[in-house]
C-alpha positions as CSV (number, residue, x, y, z in Angstrom):
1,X,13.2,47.8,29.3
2,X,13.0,46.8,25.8
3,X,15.1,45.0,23.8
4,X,14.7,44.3,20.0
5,X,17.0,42.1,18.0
6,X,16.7,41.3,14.2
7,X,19.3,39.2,12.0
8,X,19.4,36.3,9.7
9,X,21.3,32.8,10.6
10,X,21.7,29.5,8.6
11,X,22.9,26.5,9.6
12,X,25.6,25.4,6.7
13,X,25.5,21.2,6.0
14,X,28.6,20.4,7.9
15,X,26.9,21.5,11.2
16,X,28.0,25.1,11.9
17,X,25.7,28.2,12.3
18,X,26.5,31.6,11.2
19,X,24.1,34.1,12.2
20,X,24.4,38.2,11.5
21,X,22.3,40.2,13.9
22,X,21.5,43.7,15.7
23,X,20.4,44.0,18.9
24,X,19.0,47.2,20.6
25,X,18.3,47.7,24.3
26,X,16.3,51.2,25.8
27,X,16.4,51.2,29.3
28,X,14.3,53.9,31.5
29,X,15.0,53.1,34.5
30,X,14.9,55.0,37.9
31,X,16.2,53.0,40.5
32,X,19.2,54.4,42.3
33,X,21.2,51.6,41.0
34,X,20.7,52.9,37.4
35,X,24.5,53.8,36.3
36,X,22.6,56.6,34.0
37,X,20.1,59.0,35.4
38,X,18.3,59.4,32.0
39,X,16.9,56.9,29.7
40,X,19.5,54.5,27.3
41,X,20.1,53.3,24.1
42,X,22.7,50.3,23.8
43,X,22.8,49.1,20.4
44,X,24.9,46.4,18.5
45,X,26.3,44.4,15.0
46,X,27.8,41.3,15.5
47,X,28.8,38.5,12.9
48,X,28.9,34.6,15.0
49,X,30.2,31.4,13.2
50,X,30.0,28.4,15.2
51,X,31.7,25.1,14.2
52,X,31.1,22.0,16.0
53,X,34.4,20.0,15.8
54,X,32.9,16.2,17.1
55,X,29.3,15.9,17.9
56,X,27.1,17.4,15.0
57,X,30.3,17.6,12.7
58,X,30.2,16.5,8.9
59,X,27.7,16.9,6.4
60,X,26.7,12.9,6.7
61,X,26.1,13.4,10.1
62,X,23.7,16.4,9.6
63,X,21.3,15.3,6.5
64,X,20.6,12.2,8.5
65,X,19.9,14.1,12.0
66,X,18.4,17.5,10.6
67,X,19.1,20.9,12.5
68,X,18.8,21.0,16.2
69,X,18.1,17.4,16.2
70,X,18.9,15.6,19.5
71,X,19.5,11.6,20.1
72,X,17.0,9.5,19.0
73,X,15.1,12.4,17.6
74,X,16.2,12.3,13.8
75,X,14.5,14.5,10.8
76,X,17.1,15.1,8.3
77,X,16.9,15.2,4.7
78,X,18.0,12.0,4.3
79,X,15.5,10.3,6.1
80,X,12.7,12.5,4.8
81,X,13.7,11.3,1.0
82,X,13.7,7.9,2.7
83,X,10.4,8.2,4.0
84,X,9.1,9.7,0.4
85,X,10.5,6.6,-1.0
86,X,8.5,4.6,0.8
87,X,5.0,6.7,0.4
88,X,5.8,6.2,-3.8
89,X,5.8,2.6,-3.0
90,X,2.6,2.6,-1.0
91,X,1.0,4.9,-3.4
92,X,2.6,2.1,-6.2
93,X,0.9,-0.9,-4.0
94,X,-2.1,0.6,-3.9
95,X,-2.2,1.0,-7.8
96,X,-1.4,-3.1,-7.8
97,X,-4.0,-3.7,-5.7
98,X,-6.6,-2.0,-7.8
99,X,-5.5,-3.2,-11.0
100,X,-6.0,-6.7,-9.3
101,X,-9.4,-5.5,-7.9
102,X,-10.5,-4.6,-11.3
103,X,-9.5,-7.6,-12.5
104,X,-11.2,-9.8,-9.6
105,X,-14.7,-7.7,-11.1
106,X,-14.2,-8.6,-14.4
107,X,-13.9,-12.0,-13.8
108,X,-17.1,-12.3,-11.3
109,X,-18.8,-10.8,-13.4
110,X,-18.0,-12.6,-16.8
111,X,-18.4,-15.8,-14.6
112,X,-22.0,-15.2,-13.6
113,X,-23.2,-14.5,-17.1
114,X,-22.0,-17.5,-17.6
115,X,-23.5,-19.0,-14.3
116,X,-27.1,-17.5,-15.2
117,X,-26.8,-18.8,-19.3
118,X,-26.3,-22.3,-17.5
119,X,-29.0,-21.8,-15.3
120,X,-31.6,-20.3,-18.4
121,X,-30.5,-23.4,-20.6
122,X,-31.1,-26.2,-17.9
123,X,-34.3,-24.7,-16.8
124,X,-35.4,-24.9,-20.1
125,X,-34.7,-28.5,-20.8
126,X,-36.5,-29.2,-17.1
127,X,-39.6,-27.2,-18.7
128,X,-39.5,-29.5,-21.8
129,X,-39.2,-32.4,-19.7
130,X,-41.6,-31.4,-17.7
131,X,-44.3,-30.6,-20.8
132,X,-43.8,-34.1,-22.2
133,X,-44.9,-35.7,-19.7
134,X,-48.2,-37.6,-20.5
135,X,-50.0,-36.4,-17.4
136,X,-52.9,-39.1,-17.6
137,X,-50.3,-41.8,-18.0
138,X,-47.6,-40.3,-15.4
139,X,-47.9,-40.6,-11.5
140,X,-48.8,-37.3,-9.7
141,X,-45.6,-37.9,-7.6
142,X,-43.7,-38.1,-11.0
143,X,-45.0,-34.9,-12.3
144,X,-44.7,-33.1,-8.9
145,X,-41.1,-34.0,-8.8
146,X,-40.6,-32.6,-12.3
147,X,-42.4,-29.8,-11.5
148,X,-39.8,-29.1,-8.2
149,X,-37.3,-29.5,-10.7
150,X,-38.3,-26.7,-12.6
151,X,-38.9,-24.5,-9.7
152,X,-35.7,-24.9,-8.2
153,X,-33.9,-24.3,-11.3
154,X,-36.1,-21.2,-11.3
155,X,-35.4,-20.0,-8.1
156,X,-31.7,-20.0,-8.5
157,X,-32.0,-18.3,-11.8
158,X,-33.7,-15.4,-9.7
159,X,-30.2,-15.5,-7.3
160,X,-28.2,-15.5,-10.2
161,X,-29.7,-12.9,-11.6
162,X,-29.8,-10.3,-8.9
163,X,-27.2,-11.7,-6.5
164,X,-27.0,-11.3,-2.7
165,X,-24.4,-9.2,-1.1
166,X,-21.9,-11.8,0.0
167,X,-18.4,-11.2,0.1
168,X,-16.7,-11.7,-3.9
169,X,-13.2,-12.4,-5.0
170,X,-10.7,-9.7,-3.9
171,X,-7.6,-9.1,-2.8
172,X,-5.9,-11.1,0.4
173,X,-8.9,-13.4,0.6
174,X,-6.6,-16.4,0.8
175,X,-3.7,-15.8,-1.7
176,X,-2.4,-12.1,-2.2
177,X,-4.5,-11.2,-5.6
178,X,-7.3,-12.7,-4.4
179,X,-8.7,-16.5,-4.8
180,X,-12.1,-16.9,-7.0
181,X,-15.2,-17.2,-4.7
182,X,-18.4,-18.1,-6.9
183,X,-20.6,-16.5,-5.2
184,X,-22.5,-13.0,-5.7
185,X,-25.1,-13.3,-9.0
186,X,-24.8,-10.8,-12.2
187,X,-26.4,-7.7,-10.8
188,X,-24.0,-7.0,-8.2
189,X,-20.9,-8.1,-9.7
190,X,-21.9,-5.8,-12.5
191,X,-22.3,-2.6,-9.7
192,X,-19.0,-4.0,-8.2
193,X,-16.9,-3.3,-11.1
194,X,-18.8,-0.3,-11.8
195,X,-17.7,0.7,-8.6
196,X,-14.3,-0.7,-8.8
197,X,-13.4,1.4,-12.2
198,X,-15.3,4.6,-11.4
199,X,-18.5,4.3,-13.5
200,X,-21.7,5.7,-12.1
201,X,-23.4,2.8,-10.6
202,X,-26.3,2.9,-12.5
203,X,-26.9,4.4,-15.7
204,X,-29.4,2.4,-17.7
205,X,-26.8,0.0,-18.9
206,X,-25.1,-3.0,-18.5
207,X,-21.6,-3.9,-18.9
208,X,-20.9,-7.7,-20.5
209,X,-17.4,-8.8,-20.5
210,X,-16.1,-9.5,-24.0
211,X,-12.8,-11.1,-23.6
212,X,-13.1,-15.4,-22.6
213,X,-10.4,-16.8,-20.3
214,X,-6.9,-17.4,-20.8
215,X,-6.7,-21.0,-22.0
216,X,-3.3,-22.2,-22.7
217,X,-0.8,-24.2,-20.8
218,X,1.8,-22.0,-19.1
219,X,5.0,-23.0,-17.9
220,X,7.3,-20.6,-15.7
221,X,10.9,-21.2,-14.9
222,X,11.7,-21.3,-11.3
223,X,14.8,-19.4,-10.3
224,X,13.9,-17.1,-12.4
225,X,10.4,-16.4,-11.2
226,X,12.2,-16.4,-7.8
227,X,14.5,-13.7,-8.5
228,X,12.3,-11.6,-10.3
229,X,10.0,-11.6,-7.4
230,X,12.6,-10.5,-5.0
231,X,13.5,-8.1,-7.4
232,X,10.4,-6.2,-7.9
233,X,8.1,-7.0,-5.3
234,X,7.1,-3.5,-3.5
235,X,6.7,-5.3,-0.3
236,X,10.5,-6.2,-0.5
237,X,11.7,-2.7,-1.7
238,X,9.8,-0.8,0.6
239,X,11.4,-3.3,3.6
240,X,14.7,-2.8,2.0
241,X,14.3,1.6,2.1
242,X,13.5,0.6,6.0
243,X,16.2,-1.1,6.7
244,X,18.0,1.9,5.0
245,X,16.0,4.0,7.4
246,X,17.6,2.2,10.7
247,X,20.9,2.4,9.0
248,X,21.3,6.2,8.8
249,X,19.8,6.4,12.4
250,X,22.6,4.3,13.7
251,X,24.8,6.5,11.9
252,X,23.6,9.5,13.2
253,X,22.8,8.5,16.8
254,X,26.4,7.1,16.8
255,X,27.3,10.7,16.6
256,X,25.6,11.8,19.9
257,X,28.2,9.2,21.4
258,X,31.5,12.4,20.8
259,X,31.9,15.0,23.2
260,X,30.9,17.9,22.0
261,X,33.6,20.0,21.1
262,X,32.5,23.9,19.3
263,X,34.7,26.7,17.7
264,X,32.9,30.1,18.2
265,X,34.3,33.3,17.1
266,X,32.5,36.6,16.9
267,X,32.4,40.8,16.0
268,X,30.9,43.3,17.1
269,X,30.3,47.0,16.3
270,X,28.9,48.1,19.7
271,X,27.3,52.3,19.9
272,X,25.7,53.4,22.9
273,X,23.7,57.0,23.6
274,X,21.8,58.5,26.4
275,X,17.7,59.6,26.0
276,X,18.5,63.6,26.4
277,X,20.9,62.9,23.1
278,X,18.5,60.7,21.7
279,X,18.8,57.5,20.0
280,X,20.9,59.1,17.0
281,X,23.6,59.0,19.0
282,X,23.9,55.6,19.5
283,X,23.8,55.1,16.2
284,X,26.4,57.5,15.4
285,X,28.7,56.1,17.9
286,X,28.0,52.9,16.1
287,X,28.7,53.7,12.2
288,X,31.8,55.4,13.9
289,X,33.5,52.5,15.0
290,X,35.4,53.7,18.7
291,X,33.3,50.5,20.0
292,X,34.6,47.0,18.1
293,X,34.7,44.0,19.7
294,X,35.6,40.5,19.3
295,X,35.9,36.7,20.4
296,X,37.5,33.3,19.8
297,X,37.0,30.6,22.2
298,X,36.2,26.8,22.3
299,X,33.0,25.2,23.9
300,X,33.5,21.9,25.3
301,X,30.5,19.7,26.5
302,X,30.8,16.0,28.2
303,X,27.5,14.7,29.3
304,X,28.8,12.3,32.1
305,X,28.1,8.8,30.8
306,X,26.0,9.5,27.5
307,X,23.2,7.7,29.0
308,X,20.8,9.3,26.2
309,X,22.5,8.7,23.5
310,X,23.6,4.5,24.4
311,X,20.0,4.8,25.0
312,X,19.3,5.9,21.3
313,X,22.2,3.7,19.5
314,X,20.6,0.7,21.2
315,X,17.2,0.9,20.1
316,X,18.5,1.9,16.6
317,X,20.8,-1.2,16.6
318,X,17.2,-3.6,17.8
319,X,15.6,-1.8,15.1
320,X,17.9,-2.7,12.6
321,X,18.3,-6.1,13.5
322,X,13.8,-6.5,13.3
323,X,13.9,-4.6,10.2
324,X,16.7,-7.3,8.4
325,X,15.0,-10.1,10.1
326,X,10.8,-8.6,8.5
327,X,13.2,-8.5,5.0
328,X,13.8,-12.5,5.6
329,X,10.7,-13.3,6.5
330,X,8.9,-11.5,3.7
331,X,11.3,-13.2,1.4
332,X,10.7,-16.4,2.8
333,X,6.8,-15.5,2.4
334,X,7.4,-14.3,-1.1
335,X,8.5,-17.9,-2.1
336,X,5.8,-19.4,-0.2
337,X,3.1,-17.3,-2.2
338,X,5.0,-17.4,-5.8
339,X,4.7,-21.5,-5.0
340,X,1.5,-21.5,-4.1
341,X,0.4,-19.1,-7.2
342,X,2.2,-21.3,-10.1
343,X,1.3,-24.7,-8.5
344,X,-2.7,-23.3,-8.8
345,X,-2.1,-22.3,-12.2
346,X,-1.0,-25.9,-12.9
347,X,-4.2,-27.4,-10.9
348,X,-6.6,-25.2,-12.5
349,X,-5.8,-25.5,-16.0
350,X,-5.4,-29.2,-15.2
351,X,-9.0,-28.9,-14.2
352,X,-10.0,-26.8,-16.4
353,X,-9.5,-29.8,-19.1
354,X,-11.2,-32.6,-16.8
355,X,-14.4,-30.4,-16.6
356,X,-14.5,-29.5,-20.3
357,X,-14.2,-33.3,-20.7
358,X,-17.3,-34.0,-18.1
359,X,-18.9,-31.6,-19.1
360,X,-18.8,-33.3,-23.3
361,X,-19.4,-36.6,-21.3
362,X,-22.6,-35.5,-19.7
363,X,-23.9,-33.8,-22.9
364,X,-23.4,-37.0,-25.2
365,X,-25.4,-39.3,-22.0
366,X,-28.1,-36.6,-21.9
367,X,-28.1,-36.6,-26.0
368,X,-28.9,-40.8,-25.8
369,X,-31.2,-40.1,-23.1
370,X,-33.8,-37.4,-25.4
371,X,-32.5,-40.3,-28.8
372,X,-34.2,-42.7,-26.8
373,X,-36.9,-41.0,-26.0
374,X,-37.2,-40.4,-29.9
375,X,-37.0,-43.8,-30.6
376,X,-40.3,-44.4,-28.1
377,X,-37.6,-45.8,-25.1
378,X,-38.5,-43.0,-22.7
379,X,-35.7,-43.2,-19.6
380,X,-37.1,-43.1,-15.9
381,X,-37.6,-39.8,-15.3
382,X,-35.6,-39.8,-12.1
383,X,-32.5,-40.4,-14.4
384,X,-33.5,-37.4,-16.6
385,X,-33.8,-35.5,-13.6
386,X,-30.9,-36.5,-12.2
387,X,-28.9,-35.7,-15.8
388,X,-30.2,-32.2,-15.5
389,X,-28.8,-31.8,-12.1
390,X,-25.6,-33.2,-13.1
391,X,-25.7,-30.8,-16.2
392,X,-25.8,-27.9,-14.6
393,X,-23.1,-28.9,-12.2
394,X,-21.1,-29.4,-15.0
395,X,-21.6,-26.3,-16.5
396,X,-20.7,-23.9,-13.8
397,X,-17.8,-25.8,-12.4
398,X,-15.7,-25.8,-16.1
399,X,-16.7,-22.2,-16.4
400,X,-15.7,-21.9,-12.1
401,X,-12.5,-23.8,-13.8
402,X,-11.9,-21.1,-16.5
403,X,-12.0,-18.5,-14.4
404,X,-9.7,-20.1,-12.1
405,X,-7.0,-20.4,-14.6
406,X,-7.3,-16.6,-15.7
407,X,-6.7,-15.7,-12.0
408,X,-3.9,-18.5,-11.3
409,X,-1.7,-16.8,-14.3
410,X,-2.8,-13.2,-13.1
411,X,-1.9,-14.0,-9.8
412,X,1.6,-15.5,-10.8
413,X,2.7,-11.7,-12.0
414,X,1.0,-10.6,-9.0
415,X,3.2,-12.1,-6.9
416,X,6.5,-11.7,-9.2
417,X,6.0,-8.0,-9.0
418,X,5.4,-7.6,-12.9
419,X,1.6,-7.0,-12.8
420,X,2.1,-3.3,-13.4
């Protein structure tokens, strides 16, 4: 027995199939059954349209559910454009993200230039301390603690020059952007942008940042700042196309809920020939016409109960309902974040000014401290010490401060959704 068949269907938006096709069947057979003592050739053309009437009718129905799609199983064009949507805006958060990466880099790194100048300069004053000392006239306890001076500042000008691989600023490590962590040294931060932007990690240069901080009051309206976040967020668009997502699924799966209830109609040119004729004839009998034949009828299916597709509006209802509850919870989030983001831009630029005033403060006490010393009134060296100390303090946190303020404003767009 063989039988071939060959055709072309499609299956039209509004849910029906039309399908053309031939179908051949030889049969050699020799059982005593056989109606034909030779060998067989049955051969026919048929045309077949199909037009579901309730379940799988309408062309909403069908570009959410997809051909042959069942309840609960849903993969129609509607769902894939959905699901593209929602790739481009993982593809556009991942874009964000590195933009705020790069940005995190650039301002490690410009910090600890900035960190190892401060160092250099106050290691440097603790040397010249150190070498006026009158070493005949000065305790050795005096000059030994002058000397650990120097070595310590020395020892953390070797960290800050090469760094230890600690974790740096970068995105989610505390706010969304990424909160400032001082911590690293100038080497590393300089491979981590490097490896951040896509430079080769070492080339025989060194990148310095050229552009200082941001350093200038800001003030951002509220509602506005508000709305614009849950405007252009892409965590609040992409929650929005999933919410769109459970939507059409309801809307489909609500179809599996109808009977199903089918037109079918179909034609057929039929030719048959024996084997000692050969299969010409069957073909001839077929381009002849004597064998034409045809059917209407309607196909009516009631699955007792519908327990599969209840089953599939359920879950596609609970979905929903998660999916519009994540959407107020991120929005609630989003407020907490933007909050957080334009009240540290207030505190750090706040800051920013205190430290630049300490800082001045400390400079003008250690400038009487070396007049004195002009004048013959050497200070105890524990408060010169101690100065130093306090110096250098000074010195990284305004720059700490600086840095802080850059990222407070960055992170502000970051979280209305405009850092793009």
């Amino acid at each position: 027995l063989n039988a071939t068949q060959a055709g072309i269907s499609k299956r039209s938006a509004t849910g029906g199939f039309l399908a053309f096709r031939n179908v051949t069947n030889y049969d050699r057979n020799n059982q005593l059954s056989n109606r034909f003592p030779f060998d067989s050739w049955d051969t026919y053309v048929e045309a077949e349209v199909r037009q579901p009437l309730l379940q799988g009718a309408g062309t909403q129905c069908n570009r959410i559910a997809g051909p042959g799609a069942v309840a609960g199983q849903l993969n129609g064009v509607l769902l894939a454009r959905v699901r593209t949507d929602v790739s481009l805006i993982e593809f556009e958060k991942g874009v964000r993200d590195l933009l705020a990466e790069v940005e995190n880099s650039y301002w490690d790194l410009y910090y600890s230039y900035r960190d190892l100048e401060a160092r250099i300069d106050v290691r440097e004053i603790a040397q010249q301390t150190l070498d006026l000392q009158d070493r005949n006239a000065t305790s050795r306890g005096k000059i030994a603690q002058a000397e650990e001076q120097v070595y310590r500042f020395q020892s953390e000008i070797v960290d800050s020059l090469n760094g230890r691989p600690l974790d740096a600023t970068r995105t989610n490590n505390g706010s969304g952007p990424g909160t400032f962590r001082s911590t690293g040294g100038l080497r590393i931060s300089e491979r981590r942008l490097r490896l951040v932007v896509g430079m080769p990690i070492n080339d025989g240069r060194l990148i310095k940042p050229t552009d200082p901080p941001f350093a200038a009051p800001v003030v951002y309206e509220w509602s506005s700042s508000v709305n614009e976040a849950l405007r252009n967020r892409a965590e609040i668009r992409q929650q929005k196309w999933a919410i769109k997502q459970r939507e059409l699924e309801l809307v489909a799966n609500r179809n599996f809920l109808k009977p199903q209830l089918d037109v079918i109609s179909r034609y057929r040119y039929r030719g048959f020939g024996e084997d000692f004729v050969g299969p010409d004839s069957a073909i001839a009998s077929l381009y002849g016409g004597q064998f034409q034949e045809w059917q209407v009828g309607v196909e009516y299916n009631l699955p007792v109960g519908f327990r599969r597709a209840h089953a599939a509006v359920q879950n596609s209802r609970l979905s929903l309902a998660r999916e519009v509850q994540l959407l107020k919870e991120q929005e609630r989030y989003i407020h907490f974040a933007l909050s957080n983001a334009i009240n540290e831009g207030k505190r750090a630029y706040e800051n920013m000014q205190l430290q630049r005033k300490r800082l001045d403060a400390i400079v003008v006490q250690l400038n009487a401290i070396e007049a004195k010393g002009d004048q013959g009134e050497k200070a105890e060296l524990d408060v010169r010490l101690e100065t130093h100390r306090r110096l250098l303090d000074a010195r990284l946190r305004y720059h700490q401060a600086e840095v802080e303020d850059s990222l407070a404003w960055r992170n502000v767009n970051f979280e209305k959704g405009t850092l793009l």
